[in-house]
C-alpha positions as CSV (number, residue, x, y, z in Angstrom):
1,X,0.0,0.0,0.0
2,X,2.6,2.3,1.0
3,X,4.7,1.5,-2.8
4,X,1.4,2.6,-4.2
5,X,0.1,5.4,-2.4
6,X,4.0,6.9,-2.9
7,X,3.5,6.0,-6.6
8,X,0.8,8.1,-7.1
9,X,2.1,10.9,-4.8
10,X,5.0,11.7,-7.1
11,X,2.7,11.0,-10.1
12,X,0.1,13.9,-8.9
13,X,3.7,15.8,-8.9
14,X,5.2,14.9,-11.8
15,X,2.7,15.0,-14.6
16,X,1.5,18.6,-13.8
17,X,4.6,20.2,-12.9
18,X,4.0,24.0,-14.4
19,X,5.4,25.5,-17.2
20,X,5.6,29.0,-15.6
21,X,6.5,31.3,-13.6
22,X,3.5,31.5,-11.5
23,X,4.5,33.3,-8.5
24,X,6.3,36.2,-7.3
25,X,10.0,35.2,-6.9
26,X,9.6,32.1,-9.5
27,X,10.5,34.4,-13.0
28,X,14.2,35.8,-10.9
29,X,14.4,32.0,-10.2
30,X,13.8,31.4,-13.9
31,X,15.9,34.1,-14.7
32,X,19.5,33.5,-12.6
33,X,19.1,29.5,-13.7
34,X,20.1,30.9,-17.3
35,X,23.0,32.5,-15.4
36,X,26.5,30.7,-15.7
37,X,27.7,32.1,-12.6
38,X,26.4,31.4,-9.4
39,X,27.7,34.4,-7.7
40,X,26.5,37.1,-10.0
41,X,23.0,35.0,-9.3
42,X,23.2,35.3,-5.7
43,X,24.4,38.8,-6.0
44,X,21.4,39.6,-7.9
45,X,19.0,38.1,-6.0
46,X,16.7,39.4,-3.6
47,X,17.4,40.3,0.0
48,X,16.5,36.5,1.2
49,X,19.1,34.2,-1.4
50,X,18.9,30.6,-1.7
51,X,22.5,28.8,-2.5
52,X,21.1,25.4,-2.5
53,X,18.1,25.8,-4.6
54,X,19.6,28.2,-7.3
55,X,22.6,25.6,-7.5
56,X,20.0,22.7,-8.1
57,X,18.5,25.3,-11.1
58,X,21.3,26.6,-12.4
59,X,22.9,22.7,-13.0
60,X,19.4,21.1,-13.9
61,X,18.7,23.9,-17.1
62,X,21.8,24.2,-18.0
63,X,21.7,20.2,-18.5
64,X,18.6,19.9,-20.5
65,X,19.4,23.5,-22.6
66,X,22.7,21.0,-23.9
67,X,20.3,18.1,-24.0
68,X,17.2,19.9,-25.8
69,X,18.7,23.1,-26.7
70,X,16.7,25.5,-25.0
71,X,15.7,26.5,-21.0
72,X,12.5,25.1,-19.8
73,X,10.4,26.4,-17.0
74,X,9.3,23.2,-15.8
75,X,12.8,22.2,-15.2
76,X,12.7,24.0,-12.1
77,X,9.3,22.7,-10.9
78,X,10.9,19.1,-11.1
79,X,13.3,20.0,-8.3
80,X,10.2,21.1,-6.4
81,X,8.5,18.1,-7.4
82,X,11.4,15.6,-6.0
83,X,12.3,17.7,-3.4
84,X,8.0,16.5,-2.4
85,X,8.3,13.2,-2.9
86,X,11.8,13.0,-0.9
87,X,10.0,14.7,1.9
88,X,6.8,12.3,1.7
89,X,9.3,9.4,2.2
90,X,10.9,11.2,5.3
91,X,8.2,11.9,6.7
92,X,6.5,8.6,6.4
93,X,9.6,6.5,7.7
94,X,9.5,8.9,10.2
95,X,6.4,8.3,11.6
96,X,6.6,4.5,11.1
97,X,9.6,4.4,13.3
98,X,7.9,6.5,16.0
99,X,4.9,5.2,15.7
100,X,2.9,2.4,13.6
101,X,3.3,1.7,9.7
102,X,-0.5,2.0,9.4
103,X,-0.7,5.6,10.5
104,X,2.2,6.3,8.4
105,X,0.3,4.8,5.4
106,X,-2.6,7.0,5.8
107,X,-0.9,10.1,6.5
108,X,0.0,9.5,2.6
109,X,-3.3,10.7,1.2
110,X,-4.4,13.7,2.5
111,X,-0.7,15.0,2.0
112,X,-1.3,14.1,-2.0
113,X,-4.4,17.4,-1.8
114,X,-3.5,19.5,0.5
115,X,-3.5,22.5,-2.0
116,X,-1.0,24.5,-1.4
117,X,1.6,21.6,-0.6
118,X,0.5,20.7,-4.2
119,X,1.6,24.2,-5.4
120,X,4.4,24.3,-3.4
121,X,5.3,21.0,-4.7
122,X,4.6,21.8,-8.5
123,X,5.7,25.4,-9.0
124,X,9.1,27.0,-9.4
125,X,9.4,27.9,-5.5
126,X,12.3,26.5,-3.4
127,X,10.4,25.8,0.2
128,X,9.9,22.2,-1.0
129,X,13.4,21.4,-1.5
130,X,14.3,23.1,2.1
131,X,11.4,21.0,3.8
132,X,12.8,17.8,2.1
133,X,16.1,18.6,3.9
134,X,14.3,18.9,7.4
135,X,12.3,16.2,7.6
136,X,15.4,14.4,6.3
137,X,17.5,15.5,9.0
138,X,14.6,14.8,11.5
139,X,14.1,11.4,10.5
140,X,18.1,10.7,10.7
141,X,18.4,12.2,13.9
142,X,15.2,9.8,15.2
143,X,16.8,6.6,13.5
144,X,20.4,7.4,15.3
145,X,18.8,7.4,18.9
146,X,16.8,4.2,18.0
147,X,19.3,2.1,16.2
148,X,22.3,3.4,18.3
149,X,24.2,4.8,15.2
150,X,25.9,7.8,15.9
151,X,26.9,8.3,12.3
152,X,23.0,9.0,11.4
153,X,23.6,12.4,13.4
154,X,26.3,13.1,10.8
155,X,23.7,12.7,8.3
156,X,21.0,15.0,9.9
157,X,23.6,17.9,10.7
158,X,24.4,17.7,6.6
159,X,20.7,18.1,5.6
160,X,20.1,20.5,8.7
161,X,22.9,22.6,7.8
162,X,22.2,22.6,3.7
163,X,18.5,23.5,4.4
164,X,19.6,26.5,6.6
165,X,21.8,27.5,4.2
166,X,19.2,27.5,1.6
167,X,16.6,29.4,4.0
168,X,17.7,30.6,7.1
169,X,14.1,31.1,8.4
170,X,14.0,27.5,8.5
171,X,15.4,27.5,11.6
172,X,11.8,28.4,13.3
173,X,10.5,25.3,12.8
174,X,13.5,23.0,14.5
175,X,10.9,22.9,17.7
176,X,10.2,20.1,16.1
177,X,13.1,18.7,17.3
178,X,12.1,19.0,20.4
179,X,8.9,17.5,20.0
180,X,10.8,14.2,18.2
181,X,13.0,13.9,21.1
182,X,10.5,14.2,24.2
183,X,8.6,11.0,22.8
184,X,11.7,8.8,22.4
185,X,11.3,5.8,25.1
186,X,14.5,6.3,26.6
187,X,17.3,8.2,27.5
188,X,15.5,11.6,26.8
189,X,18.1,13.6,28.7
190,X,21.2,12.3,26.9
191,X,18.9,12.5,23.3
192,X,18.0,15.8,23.9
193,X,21.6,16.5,24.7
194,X,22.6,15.0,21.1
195,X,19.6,16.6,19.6
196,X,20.8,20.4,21.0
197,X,24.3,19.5,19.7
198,X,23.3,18.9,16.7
199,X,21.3,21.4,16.0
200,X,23.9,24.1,17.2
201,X,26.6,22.6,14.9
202,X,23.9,22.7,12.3
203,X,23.3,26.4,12.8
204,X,26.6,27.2,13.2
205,X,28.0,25.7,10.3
206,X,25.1,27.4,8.6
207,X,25.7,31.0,9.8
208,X,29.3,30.5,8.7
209,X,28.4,29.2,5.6
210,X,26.3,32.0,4.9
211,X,28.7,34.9,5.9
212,X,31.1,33.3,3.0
213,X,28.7,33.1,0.5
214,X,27.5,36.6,1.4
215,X,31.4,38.0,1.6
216,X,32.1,37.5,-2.2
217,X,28.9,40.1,-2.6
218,X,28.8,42.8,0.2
219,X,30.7,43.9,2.6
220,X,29.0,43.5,5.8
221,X,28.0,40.2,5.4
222,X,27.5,39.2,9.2
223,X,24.4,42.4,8.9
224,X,22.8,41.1,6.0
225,X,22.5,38.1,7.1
226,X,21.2,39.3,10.8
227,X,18.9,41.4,8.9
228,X,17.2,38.5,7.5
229,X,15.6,37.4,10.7
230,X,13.9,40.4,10.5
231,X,13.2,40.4,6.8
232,X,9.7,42.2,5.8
233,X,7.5,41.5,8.5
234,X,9.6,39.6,10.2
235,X,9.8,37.6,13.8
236,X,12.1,40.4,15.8
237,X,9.9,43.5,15.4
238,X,6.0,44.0,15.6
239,X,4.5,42.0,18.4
240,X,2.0,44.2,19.6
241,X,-1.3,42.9,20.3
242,X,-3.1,44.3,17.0
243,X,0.1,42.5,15.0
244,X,-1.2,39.0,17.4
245,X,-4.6,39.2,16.1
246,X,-3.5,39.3,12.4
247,X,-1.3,36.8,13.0
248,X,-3.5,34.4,14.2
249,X,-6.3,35.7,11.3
250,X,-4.2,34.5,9.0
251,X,-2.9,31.3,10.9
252,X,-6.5,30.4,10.8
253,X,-7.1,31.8,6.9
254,X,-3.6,29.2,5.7
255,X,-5.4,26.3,7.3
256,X,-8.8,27.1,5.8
257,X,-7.9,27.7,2.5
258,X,-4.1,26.0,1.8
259,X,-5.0,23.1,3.6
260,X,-8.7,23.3,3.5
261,X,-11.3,23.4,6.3
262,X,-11.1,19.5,7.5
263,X,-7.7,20.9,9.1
264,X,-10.0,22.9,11.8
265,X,-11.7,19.6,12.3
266,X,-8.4,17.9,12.5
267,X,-7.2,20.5,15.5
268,X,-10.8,19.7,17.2
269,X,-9.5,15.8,16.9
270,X,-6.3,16.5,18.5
271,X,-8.4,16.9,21.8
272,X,-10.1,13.3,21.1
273,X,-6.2,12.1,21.0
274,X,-5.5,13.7,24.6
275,X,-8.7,12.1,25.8
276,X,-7.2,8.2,24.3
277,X,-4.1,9.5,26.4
278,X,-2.2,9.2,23.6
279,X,-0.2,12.0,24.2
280,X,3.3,11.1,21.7
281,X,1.0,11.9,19.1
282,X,-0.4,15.1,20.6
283,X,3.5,16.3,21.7
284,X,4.6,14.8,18.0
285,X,1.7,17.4,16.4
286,X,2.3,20.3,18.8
287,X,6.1,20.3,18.2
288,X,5.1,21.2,14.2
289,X,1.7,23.1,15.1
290,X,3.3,25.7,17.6
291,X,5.7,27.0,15.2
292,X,3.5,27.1,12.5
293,X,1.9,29.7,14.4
294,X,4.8,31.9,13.9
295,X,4.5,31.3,10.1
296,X,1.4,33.7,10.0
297,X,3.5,36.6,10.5
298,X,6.0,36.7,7.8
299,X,4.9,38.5,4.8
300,X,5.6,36.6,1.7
301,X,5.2,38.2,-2.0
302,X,3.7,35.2,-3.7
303,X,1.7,32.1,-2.8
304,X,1.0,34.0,0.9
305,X,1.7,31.0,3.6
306,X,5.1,29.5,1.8
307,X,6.9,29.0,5.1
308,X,3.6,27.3,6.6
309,X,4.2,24.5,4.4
310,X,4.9,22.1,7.0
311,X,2.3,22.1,8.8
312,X,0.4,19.8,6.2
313,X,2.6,16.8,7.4
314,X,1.7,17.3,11.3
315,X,-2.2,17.6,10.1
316,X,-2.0,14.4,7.8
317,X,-0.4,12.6,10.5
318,X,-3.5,13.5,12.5
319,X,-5.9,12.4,9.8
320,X,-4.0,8.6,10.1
321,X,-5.0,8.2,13.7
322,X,-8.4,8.6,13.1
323,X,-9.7,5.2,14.0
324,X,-13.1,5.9,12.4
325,X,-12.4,4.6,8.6
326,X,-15.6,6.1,7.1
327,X,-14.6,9.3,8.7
328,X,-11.0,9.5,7.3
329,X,-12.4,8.5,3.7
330,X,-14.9,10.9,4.1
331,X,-12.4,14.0,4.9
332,X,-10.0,12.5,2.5
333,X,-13.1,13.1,0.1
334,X,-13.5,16.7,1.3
335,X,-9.7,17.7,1.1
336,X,-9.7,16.6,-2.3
337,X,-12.9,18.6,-3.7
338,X,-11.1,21.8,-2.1
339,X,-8.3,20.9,-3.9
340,X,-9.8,20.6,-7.1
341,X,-11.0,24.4,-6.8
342,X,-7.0,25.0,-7.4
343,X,-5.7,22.2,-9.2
344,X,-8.3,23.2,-12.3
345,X,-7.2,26.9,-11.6
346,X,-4.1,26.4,-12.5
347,X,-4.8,24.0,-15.5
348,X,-5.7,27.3,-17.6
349,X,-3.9,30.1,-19.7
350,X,-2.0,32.1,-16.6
351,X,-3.6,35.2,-15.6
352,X,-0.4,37.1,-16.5
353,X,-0.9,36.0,-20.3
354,X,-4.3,37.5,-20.3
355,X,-3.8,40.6,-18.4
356,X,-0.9,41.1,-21.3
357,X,-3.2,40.2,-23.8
358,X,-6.0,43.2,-23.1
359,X,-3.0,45.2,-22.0
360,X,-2.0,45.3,-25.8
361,X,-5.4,45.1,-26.9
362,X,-6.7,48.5,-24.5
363,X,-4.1,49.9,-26.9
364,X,-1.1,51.0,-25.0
365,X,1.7,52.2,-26.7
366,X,5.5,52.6,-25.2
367,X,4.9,56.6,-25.5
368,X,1.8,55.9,-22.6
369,X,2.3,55.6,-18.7
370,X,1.1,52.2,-17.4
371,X,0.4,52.0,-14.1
372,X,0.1,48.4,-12.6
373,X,0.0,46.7,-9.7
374,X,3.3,44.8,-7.3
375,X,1.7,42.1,-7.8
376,X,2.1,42.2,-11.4
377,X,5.7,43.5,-11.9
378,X,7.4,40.0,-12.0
379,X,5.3,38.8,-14.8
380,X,4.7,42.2,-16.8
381,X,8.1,43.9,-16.7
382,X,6.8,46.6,-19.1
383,X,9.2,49.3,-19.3
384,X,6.5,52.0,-19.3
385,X,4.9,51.0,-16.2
386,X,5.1,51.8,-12.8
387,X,3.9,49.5,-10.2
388,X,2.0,50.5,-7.2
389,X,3.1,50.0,-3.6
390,X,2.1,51.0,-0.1
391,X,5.0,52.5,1.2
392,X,5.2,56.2,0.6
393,X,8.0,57.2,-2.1
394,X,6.2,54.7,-4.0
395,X,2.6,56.7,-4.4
396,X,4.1,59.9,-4.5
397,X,6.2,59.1,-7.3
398,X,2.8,57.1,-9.1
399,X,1.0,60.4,-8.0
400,X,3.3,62.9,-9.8
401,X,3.4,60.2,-12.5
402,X,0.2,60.5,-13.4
403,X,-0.3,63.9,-13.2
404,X,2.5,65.1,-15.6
405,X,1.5,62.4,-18.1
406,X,-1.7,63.7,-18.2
407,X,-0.5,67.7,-18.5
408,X,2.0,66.6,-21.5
409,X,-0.9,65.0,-23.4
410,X,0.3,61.6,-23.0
411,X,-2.6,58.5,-22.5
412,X,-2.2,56.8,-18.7
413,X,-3.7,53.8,-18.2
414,X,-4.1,51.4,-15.2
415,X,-4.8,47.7,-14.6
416,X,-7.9,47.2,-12.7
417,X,-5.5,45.0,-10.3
418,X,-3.4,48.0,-9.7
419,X,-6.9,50.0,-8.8
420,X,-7.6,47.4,-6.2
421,X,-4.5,47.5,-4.9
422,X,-3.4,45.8,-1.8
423,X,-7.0,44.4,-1.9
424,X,-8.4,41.6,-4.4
425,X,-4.8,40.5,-5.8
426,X,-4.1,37.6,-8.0
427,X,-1.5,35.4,-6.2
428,X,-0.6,33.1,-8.9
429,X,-4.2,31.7,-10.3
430,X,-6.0,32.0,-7.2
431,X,-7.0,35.4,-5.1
432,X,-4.5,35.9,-2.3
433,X,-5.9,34.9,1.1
434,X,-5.7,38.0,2.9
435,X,-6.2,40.4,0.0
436,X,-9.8,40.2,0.4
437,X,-10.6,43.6,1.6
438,X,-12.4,46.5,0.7
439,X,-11.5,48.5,-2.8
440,X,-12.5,51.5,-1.4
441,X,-9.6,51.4,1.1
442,X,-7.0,51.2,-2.3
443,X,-4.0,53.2,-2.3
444,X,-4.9,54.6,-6.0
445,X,-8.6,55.4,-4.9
446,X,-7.6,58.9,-3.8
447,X,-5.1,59.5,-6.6
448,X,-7.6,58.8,-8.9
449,X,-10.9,61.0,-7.2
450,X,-11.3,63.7,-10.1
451,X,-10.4,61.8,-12.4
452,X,-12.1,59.9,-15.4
453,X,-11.7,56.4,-15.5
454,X,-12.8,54.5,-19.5
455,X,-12.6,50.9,-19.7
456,X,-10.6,50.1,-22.4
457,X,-10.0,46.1,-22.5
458,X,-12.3,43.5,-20.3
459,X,-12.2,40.1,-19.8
460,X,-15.6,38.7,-19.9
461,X,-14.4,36.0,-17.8
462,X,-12.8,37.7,-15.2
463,X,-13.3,42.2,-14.3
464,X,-10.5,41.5,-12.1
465,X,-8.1,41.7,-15.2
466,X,-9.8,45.1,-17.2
467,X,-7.6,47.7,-18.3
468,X,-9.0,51.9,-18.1
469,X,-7.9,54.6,-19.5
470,X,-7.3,57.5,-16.8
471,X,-8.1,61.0,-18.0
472,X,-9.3,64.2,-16.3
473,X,-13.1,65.4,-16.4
């Protein structure tokens, strides 16, 4: 069962792996795998690099562009895709060893619809392949304390220390750890002893590894790298108790729509587990679930809830225990109906195509100003546009934009995402799931007031994509 349910785990991977750039980082990704130097990629990235990752693309398109003759997009989504099923493997030997081999089997299905595992899994983002190295590392660490081979500790500080360097903000979710260790049978203190160890040679040899990689392209490369613990919206700053209620809105909005609402029911069973007194499982679950909290805080341009992704293990896992059969089945059942909603999304053209396509249509010309939204600049790099933003130099300069455009007699037009702007935004194919907010609060509506706004180019399928023309009355 397990050979089978693995089977067509990596098949639901493999056969839909996406031939673009869906998300927000995924076209520099695209772009620096072209690159022949791996330096000038990582000097060129954003604030938050990834070694690892743009290693794996830069080797993996440069060996099918002498094999086929030309880059491909879904190159990249196959490292996502084996980095999944590497992780699926992990984490199910994992759990056999700790546990039973039939919970481990039925963890397997859910984890095959959790949607945005799928996307993560499919689409040219690097979180998969870090994951992968986690639960490897976890599952090494758990063998070494119950076969009494120190040597598997070796193997977990490797994959520790590679997945830090890949993402630093990894290291949130090594409670884990913790949570592996406390339910081991014996000799807890001297494990979690060994487990500390490794994890502070793991970080250590991280951080180092980092500060060289960082060296060859700034200067201060001990502050950059600090700076990322802090990156955006990050975990040092911001805890007041406004910032606690978003973060737990959007805890609860991840669940509900990345891994669909059975994982509120799932939480609710947890309780039912306590009751049994089976209380590994419940310390096994919490050591995921509590930093998953966390997760609800960082800001992240592009499939919102990409550091959450673990979570869908500790909630699977849940779903095996149920001893009810008819019950799992039937969630299974309701997982995968949620997860249809995205899988078919993302079977069409690619909203970025079709924005393009009545961008062209509406009429613009390079002589125009375009104005559209953050959201949008990966995708639509048009070199007439400007791309609206909610920090201050941003709208002034839009603001002024617009205005002298308009005095010289030139045509300014605007995307309707860019007039909904932070609210209603595509992330990806699917609306981002905490952009659902009033338009009337947009950082263009009182730019605009005044003016005339003439729609130009509509999608009858979708308003969300229509292009006006902005002129004054």
């Amino acid at each position: 069962m397990y050979l089978w349910l693995s089977f067509l785990f990596v098949l639901s991977r493999l056969f839909f792996l996406s031939d673009y750039p869906h998300f927000y980082d995924s076209p520099e990704y695209y772009r620096e795998s072209l690159s022949a130097s791996l330096t000038r990629s990582l000097a060129a990235s954003h604030e938050v690099v990834h070694p690892l990752y743009l290693f794996l693309c830069q080797g993996i398109q440069h060996a099918l562009i002498l094999l086929t003759g030309q880059p491909h997009y879904w190159a990249l989504s196959l490292i996502s895709a084996l980095a999944g099923g590497l992780s699926l493997i992990a984490f199910y030997f994992l759990v056999r060893s700790l546990f039973d081999k039939k919970v481990a089997v039925l963890s397997i299905l859910p984890l095959m619809f959790f949607p945005h595992l799928w996307l993560l899994q499919t689409n040219i983002l690097h979180e998969s392949l870090d994951f992968s190295l986690f639960l490897l590392g976890l599952l090494f660490l758990s063998l070494s304390f119950k076969k009494h081979r120190p040597f598997l500790i070796f193997l977990s500080v490797i994959c520790w220390t590679l997945g830090l360097i890949d993402n630093f903000g990894l290291l949130i979710w090594f409670q884990a750890v913790l949570g592996t260790v406390f339910i081991q049978k014996n000799n807890r203190i001297k494990n979690l002893l060994v487990a500390g160890l490794a994890t502070i040679l793991s970080i250590s040899l991280a951080f180092y590894s980092l500060v060289l990689i960082f060296s060859s392209f700034t200067e201060k490369p001990v502050n950059h790298l600090l700076s990322l613990l802090s990156y955006g919206n990050g975990f040092l700053s911001g805890w007041s108790l406004l910032n606690l209620l978003r973060l737990f809105r959007n805890d609860f909005l991840i669940l509900w729509y990345g891994y669909t609402p059975v994982s509120l029911f799932l939480l609710a069973a947890l309780y039912f587990l306590y009751r049994r007194k089976n209380y590994r499982a419940v310390v096994f679950f919490l050591g995921f679930f509590l930093p998953f909290l966390l997760t609800g805080k960082m800001w992240y341009g592009g499939l919102f809830s990409r550091y959450s992704g673990l979570v869908a293990f500790p909630l699977a896992f849940i779903l095996g225990n149920l001893r009810q059969r008819k019950i799992y089945l039937f969630l299974v059942a309701v997982i995968f109906i949620f997860f249809l909603k995205t899988f078919l999304a993302y079977q069409g053209e690619p909203l970025p195509e079709r924005q393009k396509a009545l961008i062209y249509q509406s009429g613009v010309t390079e002589d125009d100003l375009l104005i559209l939204s953050d959201y949008q600049r990966p995708q639509l790099p048009f070199a007439n546009a400007l791309f609206v933003n909610t920090d201050e130099e941003s709208k002034k300069v839009i603001g002024e934009s617009i205005e002298q455009a308009l005095k010289a007699g030139k045509k300014v037009y605007v995307s309707q995402q860019a007039l909904n702007f932070p609210y209603w935004q595509y992330d990806g194919q699917e609306i981002h799931i905490i952009s659902r907010g009033s338009k009337e609060k947009a950082v263009l509506a009182k730019m605009l007031e005044g003016k005339k706004l003439t729609l130009k180019a509509e999608d009858k399928r979708d308003s969300l994509l229509s292009v006006y023309e902005v002129s004054n009355r």
